[in-house]
N, CA, C and O atoms as CSV, one atom per row, in Angstrom:
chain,resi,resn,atom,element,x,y,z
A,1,UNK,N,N,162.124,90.884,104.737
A,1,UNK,CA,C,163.521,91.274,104.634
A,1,UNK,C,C,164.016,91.655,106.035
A,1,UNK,O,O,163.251,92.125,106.876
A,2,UNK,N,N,165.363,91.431,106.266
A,2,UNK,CA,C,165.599,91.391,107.855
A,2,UNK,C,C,166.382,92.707,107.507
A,2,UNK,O,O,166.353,92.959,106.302
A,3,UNK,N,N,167.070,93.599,108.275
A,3,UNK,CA,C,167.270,94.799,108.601
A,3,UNK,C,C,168.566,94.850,109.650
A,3,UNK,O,O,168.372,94.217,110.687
A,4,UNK,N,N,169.600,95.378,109.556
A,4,UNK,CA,C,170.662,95.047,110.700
A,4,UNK,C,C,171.336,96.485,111.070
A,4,UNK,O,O,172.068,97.328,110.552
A,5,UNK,N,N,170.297,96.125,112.877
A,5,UNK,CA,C,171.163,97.643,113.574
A,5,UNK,C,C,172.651,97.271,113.925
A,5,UNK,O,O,173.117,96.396,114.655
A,6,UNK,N,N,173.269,98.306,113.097
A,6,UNK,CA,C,174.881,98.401,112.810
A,6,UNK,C,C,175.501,98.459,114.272
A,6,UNK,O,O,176.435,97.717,114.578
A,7,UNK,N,N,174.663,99.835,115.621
A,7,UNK,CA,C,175.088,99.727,116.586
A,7,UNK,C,C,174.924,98.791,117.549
A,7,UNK,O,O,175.680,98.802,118.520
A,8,UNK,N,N,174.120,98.034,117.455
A,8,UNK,CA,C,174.277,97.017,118.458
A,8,UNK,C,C,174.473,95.171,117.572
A,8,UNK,O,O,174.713,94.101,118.131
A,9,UNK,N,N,174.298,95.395,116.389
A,9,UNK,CA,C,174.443,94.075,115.433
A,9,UNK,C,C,173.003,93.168,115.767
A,9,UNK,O,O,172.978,92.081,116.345
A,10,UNK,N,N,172.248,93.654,115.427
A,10,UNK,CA,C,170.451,93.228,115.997
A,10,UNK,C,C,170.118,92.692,114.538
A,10,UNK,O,O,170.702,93.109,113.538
A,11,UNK,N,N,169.308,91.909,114.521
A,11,UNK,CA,C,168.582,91.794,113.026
A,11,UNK,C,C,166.988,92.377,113.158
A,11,UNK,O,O,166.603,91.998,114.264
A,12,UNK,N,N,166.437,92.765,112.818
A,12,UNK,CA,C,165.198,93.257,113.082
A,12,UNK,C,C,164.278,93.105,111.498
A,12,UNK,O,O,164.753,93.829,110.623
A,13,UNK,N,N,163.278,92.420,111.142
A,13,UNK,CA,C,162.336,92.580,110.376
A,13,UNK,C,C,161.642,94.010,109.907
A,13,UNK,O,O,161.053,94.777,110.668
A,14,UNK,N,N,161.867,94.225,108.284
A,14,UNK,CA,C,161.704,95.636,108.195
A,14,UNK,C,C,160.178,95.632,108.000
A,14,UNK,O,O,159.774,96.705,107.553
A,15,UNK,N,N,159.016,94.512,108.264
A,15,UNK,CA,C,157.871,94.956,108.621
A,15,UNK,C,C,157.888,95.797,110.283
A,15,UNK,O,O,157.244,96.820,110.518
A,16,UNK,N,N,158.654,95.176,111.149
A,16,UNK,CA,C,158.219,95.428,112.299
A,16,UNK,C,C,159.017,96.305,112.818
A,16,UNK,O,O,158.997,96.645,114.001
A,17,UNK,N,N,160.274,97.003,111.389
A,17,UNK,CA,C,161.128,97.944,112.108
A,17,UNK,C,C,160.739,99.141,112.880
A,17,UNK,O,O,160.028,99.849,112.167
A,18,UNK,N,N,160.945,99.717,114.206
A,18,UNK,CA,C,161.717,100.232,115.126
A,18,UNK,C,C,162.865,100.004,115.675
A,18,UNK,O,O,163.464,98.944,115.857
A,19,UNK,N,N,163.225,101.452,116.017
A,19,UNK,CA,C,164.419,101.884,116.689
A,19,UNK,C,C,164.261,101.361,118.162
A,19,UNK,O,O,163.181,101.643,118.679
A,20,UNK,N,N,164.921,100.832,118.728
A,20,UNK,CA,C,164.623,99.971,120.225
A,20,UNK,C,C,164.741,100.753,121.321
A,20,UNK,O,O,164.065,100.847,122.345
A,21,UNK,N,N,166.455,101.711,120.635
A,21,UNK,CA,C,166.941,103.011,121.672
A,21,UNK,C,C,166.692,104.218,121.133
A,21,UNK,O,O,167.507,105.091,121.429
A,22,UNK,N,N,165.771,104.530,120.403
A,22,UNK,CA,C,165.761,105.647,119.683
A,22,UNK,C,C,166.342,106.967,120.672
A,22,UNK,O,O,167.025,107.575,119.848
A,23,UNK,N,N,166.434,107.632,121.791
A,23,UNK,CA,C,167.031,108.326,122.477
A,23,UNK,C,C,168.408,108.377,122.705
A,23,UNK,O,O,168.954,109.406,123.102
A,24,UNK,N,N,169.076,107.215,122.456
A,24,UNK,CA,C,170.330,107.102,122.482
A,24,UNK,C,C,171.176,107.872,121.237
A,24,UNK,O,O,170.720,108.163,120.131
A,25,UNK,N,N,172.277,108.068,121.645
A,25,UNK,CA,C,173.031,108.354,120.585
A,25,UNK,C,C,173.230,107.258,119.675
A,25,UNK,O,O,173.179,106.073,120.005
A,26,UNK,N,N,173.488,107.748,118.374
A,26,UNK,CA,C,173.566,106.728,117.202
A,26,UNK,C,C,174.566,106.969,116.380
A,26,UNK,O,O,174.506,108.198,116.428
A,27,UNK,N,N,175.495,106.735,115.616
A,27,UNK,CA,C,176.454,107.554,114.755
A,27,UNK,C,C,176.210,107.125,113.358
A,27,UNK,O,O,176.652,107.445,112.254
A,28,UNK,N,N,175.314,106.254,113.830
A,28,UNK,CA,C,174.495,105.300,112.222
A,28,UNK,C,C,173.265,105.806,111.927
A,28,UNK,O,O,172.893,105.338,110.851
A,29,UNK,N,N,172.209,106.794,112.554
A,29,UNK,CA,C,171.533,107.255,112.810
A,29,UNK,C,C,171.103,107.934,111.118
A,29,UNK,O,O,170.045,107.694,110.536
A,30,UNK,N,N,172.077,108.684,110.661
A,30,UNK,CA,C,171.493,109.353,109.449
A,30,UNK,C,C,171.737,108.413,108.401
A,30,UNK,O,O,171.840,108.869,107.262
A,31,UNK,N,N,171.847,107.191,108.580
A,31,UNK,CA,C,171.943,106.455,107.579
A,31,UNK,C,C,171.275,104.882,107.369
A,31,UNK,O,O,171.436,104.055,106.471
A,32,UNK,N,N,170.329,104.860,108.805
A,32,UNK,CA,C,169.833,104.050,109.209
A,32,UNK,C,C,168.476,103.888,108.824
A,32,UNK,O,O,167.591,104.735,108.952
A,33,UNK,N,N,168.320,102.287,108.149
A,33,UNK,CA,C,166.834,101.893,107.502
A,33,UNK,C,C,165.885,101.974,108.866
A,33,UNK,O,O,165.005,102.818,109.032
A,34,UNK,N,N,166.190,101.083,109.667
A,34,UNK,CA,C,165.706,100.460,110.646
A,34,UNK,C,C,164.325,102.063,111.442
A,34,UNK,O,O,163.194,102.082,111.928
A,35,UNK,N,N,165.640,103.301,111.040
A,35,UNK,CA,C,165.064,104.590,111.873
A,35,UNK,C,C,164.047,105.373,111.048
A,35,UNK,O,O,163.253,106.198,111.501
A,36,UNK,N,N,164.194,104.962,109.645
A,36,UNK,CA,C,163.993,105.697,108.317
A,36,UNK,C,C,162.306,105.427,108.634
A,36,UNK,O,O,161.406,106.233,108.868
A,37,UNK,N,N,162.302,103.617,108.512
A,37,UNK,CA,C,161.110,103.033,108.002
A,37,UNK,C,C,160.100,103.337,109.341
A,37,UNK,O,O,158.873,103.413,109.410
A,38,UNK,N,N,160.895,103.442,110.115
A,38,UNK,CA,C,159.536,103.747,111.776
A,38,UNK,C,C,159.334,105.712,111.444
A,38,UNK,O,O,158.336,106.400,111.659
A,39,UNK,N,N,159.917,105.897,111.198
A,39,UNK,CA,C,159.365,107.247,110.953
A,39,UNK,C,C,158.721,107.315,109.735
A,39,UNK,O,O,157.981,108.299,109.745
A,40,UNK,N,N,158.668,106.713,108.686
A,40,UNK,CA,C,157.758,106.942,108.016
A,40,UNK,C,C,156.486,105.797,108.186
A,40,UNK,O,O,155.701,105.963,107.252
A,41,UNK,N,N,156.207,105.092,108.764
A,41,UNK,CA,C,155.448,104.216,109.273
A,41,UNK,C,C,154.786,105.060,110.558
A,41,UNK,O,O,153.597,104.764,110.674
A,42,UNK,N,N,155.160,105.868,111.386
A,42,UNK,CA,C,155.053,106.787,112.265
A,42,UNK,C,C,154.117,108.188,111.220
A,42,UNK,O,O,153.097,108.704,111.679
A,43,UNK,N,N,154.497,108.460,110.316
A,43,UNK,CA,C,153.892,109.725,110.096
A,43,UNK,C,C,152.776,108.858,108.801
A,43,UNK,O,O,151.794,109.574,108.607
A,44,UNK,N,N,152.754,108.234,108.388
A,44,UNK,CA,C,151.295,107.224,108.128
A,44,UNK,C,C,150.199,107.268,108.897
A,44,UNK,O,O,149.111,107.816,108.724
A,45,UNK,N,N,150.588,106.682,109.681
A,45,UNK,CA,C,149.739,106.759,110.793
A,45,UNK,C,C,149.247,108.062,111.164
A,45,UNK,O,O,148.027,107.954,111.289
A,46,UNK,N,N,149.667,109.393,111.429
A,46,UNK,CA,C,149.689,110.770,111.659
A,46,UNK,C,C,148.777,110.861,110.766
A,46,UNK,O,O,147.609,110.665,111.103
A,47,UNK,N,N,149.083,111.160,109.508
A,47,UNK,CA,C,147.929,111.790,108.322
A,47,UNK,C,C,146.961,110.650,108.289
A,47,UNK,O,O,145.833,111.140,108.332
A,48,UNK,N,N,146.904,109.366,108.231
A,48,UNK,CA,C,145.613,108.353,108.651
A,48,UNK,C,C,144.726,109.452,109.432
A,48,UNK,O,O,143.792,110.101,108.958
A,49,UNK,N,N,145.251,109.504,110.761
A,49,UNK,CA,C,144.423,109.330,111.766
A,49,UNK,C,C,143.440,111.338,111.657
A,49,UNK,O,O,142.281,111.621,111.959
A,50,UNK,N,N,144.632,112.315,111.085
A,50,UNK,CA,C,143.592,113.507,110.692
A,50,UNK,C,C,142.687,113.284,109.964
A,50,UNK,O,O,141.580,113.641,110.366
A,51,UNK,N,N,142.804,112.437,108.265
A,51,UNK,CA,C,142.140,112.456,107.517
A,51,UNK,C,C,140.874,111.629,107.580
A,51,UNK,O,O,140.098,111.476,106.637
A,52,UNK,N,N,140.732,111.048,108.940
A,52,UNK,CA,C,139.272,110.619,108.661
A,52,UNK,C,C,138.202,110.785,108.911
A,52,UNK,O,O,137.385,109.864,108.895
A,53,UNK,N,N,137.843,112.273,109.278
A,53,UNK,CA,C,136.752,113.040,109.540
A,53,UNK,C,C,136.402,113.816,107.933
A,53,UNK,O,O,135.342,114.282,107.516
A,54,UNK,N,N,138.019,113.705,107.150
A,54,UNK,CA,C,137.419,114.383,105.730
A,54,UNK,C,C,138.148,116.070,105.706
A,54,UNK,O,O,138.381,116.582,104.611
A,55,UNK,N,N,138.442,116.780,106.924
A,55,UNK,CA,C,139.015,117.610,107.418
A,55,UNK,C,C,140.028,117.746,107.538
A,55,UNK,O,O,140.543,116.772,108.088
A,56,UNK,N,N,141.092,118.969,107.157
A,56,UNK,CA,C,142.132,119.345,107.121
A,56,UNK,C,C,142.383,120.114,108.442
A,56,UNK,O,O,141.520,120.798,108.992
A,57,UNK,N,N,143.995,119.890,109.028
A,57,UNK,CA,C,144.444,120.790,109.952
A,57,UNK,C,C,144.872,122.323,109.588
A,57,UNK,O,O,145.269,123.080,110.474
């Protein structure tokens, strides 16, 4: 499924979504897939990478 940043009119694949400018201002920002899916693809990765000793932080 393709994905379309509103501020610049980009198409981006929502496997491979990231934010390109994430530092920039956005006014689409709280409503944006593109930002949604890398942050939760981002914090996946986070609890992956504690949980595989078996150990909690």
């Amino acid at each position: 499924m393709e994905l379309l940043c509103e501020k610049y009119t980009e198409k981006v694949d929502s496997r491979m979504a990231v934010c390109r400018r994430p530092r920039e201002y956005c006014k689409f920002r709280n409503a944006c897939l593109i930002h949604f899916l890398a942050g939760e693809k981002a914090g996946d990765e986070n609890k992956g990478a504690e949980d595989k000793d078996g150990e909690g932080t």
